[in-house]
C-alpha positions as a printed NumPy array, in Angstrom:
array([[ 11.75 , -16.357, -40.001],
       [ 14.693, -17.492, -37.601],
       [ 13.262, -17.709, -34.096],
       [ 16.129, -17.661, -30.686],
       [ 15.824, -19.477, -27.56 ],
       [ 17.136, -17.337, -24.837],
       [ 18.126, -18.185, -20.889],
       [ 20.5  , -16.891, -18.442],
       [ 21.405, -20.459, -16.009],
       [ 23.312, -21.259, -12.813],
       [ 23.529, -24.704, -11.746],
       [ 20.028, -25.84 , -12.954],
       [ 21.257, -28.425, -15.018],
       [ 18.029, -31.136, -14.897],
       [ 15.402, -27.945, -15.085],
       [ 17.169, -26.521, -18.627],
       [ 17.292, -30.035, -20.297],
       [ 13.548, -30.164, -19.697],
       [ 13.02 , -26.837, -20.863],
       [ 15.115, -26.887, -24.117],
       [ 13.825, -30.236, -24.797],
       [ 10.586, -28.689, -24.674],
       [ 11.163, -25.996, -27.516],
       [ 14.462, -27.1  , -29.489],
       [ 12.127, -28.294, -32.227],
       [ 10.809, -24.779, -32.607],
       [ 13.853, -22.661, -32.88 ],
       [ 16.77 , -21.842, -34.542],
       [ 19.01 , -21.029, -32.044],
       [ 19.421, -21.559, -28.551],
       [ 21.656, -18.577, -26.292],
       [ 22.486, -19.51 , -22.79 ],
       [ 24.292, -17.046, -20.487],
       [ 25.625, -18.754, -17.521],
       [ 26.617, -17.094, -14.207],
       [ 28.497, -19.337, -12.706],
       [ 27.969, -23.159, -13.048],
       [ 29.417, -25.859, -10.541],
       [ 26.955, -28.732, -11.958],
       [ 26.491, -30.225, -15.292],
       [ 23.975, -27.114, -16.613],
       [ 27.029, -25.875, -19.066],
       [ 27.313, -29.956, -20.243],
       [ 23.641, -29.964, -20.866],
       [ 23.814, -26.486, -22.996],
       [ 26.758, -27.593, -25.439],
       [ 24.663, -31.058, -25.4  ],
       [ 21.767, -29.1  , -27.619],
       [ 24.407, -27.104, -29.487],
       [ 23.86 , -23.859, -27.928],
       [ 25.796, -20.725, -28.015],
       [ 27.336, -20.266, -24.381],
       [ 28.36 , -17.165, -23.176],
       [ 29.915, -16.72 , -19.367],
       [ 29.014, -13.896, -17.337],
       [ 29.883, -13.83 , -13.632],
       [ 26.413, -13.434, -11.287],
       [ 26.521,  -9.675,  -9.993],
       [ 23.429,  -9.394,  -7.973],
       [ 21.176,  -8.38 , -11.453],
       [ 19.505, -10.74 , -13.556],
       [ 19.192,  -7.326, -16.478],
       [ 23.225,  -7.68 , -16.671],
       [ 23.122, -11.462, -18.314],
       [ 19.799, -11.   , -19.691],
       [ 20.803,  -8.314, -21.981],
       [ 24.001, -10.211, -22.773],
       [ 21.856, -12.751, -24.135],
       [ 20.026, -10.525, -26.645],
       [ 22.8  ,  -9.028, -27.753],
       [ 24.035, -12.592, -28.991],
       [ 20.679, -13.08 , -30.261],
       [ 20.443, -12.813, -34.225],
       [ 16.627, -14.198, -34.4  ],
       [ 13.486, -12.283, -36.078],
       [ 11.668, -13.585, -32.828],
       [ 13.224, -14.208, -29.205],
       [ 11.522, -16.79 , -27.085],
       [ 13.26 , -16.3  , -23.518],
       [ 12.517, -18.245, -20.804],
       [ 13.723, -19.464, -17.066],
       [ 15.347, -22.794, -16.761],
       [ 12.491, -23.89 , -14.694],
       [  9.553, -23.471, -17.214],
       [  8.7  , -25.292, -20.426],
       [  6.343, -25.534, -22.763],
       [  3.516, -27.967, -21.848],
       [  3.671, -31.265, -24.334],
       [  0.307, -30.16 , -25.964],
       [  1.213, -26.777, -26.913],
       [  4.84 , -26.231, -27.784],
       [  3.778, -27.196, -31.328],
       [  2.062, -23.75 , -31.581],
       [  5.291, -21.952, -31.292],
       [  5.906, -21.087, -34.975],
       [  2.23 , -20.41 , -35.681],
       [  2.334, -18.265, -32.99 ],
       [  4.929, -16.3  , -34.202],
       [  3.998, -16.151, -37.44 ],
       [  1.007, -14.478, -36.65 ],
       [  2.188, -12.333, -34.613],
       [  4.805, -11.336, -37.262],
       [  1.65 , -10.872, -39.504],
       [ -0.123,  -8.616, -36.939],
       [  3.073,  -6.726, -36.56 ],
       [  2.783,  -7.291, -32.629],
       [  6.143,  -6.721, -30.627],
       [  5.291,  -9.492, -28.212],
       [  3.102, -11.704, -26.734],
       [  2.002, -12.926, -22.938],
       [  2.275, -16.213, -22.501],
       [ -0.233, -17.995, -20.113],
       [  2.023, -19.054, -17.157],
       [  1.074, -22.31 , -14.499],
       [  2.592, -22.419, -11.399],
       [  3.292, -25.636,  -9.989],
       [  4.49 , -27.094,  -6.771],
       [  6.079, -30.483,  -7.941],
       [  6.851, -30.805,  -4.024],
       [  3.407, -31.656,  -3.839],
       [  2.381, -33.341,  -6.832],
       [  2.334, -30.623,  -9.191],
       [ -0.409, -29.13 ,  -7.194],
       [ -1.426, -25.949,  -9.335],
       [ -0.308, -23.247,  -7.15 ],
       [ -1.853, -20.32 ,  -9.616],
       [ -1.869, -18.973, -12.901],
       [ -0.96 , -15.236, -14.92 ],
       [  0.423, -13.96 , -18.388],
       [  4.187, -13.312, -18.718],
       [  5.319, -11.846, -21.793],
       [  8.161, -14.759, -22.88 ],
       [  8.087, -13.744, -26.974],
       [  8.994, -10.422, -28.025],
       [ 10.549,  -9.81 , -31.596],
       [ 13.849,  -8.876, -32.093],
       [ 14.15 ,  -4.88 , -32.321],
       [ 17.   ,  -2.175, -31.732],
       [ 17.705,  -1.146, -28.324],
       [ 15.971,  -4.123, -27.148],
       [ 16.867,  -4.445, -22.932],
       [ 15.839,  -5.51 , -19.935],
       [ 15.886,  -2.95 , -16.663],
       [ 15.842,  -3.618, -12.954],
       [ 18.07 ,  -5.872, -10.984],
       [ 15.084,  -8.252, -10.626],
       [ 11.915,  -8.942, -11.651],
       [ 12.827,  -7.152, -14.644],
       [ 11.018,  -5.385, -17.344],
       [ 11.759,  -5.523, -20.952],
       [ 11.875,  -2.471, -22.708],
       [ 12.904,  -0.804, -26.333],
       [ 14.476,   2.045, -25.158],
       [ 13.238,   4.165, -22.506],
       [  9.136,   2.717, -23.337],
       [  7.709,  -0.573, -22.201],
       [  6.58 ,  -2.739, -25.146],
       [  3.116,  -1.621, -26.242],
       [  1.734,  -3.609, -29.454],
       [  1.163,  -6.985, -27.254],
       [ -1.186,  -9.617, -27.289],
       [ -2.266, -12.212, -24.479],
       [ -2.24 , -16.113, -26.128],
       [ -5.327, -18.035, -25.374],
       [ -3.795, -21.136, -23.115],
       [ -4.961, -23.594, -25.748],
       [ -2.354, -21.714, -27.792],
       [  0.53 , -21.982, -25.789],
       [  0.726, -22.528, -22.152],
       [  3.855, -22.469, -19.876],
       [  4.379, -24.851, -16.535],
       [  6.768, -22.849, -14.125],
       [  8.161, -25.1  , -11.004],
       [ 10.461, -22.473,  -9.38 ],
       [  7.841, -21.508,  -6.8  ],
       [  7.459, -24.743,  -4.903],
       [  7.626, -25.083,  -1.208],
       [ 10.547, -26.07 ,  -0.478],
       [ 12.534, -23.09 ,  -2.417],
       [  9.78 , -20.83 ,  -1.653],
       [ 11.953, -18.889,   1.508],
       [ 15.323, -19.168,   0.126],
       [ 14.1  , -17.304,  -3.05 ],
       [ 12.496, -14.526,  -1.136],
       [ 15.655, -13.966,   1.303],
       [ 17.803, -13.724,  -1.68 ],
       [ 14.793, -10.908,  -3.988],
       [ 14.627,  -9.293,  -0.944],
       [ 18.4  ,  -8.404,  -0.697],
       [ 18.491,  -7.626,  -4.412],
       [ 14.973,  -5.116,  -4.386],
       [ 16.432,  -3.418,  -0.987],
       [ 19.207,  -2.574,  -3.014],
       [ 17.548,  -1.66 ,  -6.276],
       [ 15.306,   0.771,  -3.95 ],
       [ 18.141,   2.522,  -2.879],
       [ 19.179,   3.704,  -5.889],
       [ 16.488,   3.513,  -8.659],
       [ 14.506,   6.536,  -9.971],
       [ 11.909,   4.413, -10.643],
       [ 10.793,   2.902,  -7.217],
       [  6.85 ,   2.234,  -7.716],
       [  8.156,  -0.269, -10.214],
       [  9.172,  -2.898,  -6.807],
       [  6.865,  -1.973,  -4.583],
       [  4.482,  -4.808,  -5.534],
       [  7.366,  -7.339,  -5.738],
       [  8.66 ,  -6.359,  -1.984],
       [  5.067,  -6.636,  -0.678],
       [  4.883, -10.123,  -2.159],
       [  8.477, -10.791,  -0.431],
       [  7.704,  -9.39 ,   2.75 ],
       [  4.559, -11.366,   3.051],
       [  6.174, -14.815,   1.571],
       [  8.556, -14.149,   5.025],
       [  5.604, -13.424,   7.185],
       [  6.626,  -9.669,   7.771],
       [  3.489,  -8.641,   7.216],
       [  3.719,  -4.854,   8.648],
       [  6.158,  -4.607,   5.692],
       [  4.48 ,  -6.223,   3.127],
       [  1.239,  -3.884,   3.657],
       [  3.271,  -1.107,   3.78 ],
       [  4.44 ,  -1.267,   0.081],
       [  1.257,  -3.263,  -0.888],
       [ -0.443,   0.32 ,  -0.039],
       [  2.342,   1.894,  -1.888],
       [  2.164,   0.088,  -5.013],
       [ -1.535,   0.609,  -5.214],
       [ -0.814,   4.648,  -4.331],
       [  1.712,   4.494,  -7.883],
       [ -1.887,   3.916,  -9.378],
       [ -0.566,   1.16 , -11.378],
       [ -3.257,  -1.317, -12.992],
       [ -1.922,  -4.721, -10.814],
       [ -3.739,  -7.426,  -8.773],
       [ -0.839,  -8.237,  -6.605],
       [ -1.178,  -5.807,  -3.742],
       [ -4.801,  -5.848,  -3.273],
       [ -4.528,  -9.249,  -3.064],
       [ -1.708,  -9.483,  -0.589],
       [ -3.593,  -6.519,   1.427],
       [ -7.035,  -7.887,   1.966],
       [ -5.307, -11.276,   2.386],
       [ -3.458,  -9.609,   5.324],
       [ -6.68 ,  -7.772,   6.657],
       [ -9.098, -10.494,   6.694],
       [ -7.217, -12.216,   9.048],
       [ -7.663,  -8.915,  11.54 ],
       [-11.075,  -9.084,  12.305],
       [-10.751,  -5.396,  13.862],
       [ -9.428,  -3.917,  11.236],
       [-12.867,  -4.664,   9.11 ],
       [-13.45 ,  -1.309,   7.971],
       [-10.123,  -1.083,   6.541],
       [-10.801,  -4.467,   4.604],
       [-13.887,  -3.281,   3.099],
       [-12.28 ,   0.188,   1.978],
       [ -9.544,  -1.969,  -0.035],
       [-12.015,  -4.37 ,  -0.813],
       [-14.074,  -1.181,  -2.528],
       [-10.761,  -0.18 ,  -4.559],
       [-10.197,  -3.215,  -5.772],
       [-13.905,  -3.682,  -7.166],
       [-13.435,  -0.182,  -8.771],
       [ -9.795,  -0.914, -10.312],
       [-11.011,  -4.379, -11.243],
       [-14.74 ,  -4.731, -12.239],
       [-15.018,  -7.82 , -14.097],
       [-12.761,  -9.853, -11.858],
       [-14.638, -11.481,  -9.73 ],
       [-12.383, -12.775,  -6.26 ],
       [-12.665,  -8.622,  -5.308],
       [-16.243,  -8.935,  -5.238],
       [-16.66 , -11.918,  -3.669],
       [-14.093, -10.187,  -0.995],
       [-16.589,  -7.127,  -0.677],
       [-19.495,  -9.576,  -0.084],
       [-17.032, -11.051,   2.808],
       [-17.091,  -7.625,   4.129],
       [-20.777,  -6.831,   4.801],
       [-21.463, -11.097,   6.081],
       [-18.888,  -9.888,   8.57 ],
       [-20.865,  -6.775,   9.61 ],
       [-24.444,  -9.146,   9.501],
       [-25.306,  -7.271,   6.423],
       [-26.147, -10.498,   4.862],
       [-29.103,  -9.435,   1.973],
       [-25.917,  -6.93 ,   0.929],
       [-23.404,  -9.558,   1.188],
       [-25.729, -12.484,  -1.12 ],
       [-26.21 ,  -9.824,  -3.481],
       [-22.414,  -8.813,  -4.007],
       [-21.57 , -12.099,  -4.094],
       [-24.426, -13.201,  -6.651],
       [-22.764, -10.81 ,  -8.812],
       [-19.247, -11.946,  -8.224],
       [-20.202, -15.602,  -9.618],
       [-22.033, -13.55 , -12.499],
       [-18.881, -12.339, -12.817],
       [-17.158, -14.981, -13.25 ],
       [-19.8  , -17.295, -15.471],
       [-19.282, -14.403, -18.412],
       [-15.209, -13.389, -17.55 ],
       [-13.067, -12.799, -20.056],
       [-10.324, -10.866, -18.836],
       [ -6.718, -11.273, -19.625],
       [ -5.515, -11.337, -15.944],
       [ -6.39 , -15.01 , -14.464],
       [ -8.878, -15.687, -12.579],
       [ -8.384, -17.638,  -9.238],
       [-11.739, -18.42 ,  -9.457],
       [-12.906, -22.202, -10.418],
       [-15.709, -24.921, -10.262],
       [-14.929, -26.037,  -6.585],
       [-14.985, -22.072,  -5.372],
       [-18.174, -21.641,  -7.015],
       [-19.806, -24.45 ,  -5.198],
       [-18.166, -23.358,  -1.78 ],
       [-19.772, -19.525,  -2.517],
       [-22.92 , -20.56 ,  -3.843],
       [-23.148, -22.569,  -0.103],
       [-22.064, -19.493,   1.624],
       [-25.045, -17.661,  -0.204],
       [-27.913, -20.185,   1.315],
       [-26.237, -19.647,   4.731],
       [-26.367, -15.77 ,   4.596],
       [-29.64 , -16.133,   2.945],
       [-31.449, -18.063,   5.874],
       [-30.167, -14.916,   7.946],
       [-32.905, -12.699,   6.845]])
């Protein structure tokens, strides 16, 4: 089974030697689209014998993505961003991975992604799934000018699996602080003018709340954090963005706790929402309400299971189960 390596590049030439390096083991062919190169990324791509294809950057990331499948000729495409690699301890997996998936006739899997902020060293910055292997089918495409979505003709993938992180696990450094703006100035100008012309709108919302709010516009990025949760599609993201936004209005408490409620109801088993409900009522002095919410949020999190992360951990826990002996000395 002949697995392909897949990235579209421009001028990242130190971040796609560490990611190639990472998988070139693994694979059986490496594609890299680049959009316009004035470093040594194209040196570093003929340096690992890859196929190199040219495509000048247009303002869409679908344009060179898709150029890269079409060169593609694996069973299996592993496509990634220059700035994320395999960690050392699971790229080993890959072909198991595969394989297994081939066996379970899956059409992809969702890799378990790490952000890190190598700015401050590699501080974990948060965690999700990202579907980064998908097998190799007709009319195989990405849509969207950014933050594109993979699909095989008009449907989204549907036979897809989430990889335990023991399995294989992804580090992603493109988020750190000091690119953090400059990427959300440029997403912004490219999901302004997907907007404008897509007939599929609630599929940015989400991604221009998270923009707006990375540039502290924060009128903007509740606006289409409400939208995105109004398209009634199953994603974290805007709650979390909203009743970050809210809790920092202390007037606007009722409208935190009616989000808060939502997100419980959308999300049962993840626990952060319920700990934000039990927020909610220690705000209003309902503290026996607010010690049993939160009781059950770090129940909640003791037996979770979920596929979408957790920001939940060990040092949370012991600031939460603190907060419950101060609400419970209130009554």
């Amino acid at each position: 089974m002949k697995i392909s390596a897949c990235y579209i590049v421009k001028n990242c030439a130190a971040d796609l030697e560490r990611s190639i390096e990472s998988l070139r083991e693994f694979v059986n062919e490496i594609i890299v689209v680049d959009t316009g190169s004035a470093d040594e990324t194209v040196a570093v791509a003929e340096k690992f014998g890859a196929k190199i294809f040219f495509e000048p950057w247009a303002d869409d990331f679908s344009k060179p993505r898709n150029i890269a499948l079409e060169n593609a000729t694996g069973d299996w495409i592993i496509f990634l961003d220059a700035d994320e690699f395999f960690s050392a301890e699971t790229a080993q997996n890959l072909k198991f991975a595969v394989a297994r998936a081939e066996e379970f006739q899956l059409q992809g899997m969702l890799i378990y992604l790490v952000n890190i902020d190598v700015d401050a060293g590699n501080k974990i910055l948060g965690a999700n799934y990202v579907l980064r292997i998908f097998k190799n089918e007709r009319d195989l495409h990405y849509v969207g000018k950014i933050h594109e979505e993979l699909r095989i003709g008009r449907k989204n993938l549907s036979k897809v699996t989430a990889v335990p992180p023991n399995i294989l696990t992804i580090y992603h450094t493109g988020y750190s602080a000091s690119i953090n703006r400059a990427k959300a100035e440029r997403n912004l100008k490219m999901l302004l003018a997907e907007l404008a012309e897509t007939k599929e709108p609630e599929r940015i919302y989400g991604y221009l709340a998270e923009c707006y709010d990375g540039l502290g516009d924060f009128a903007n990025a509740e606006k289409f954090a409400k939208l995105e949760i109004k398209s009634n599609r199953k994603i974290t993201r805007p709650y979390r963005i909203l009743l970050k936004i809210l809790s920092e209005i202390p007037e606007r408490l009722s409208d935190r706790e009616r989000f808060a409620l939502k997100a419980v109801k959308a999300f049962p088993n993840l626990p952060e929402f319920t700990a934000e409900l039990a927020e909610c009522y220690a705000a209003q002095k309902n503290f026996k309400k607010a010690v049993e919410t939160m009781t059950q949020a770090v129940k909640k999190f003791q037996n979770y299971k979920g596929v979408e992360p957790t920001t939940f951990n060990a040092e949370i826990i012991k600031f939460i189960e603190n907060r419950i002996k101060i609400w419970a000395a209130e009554f």
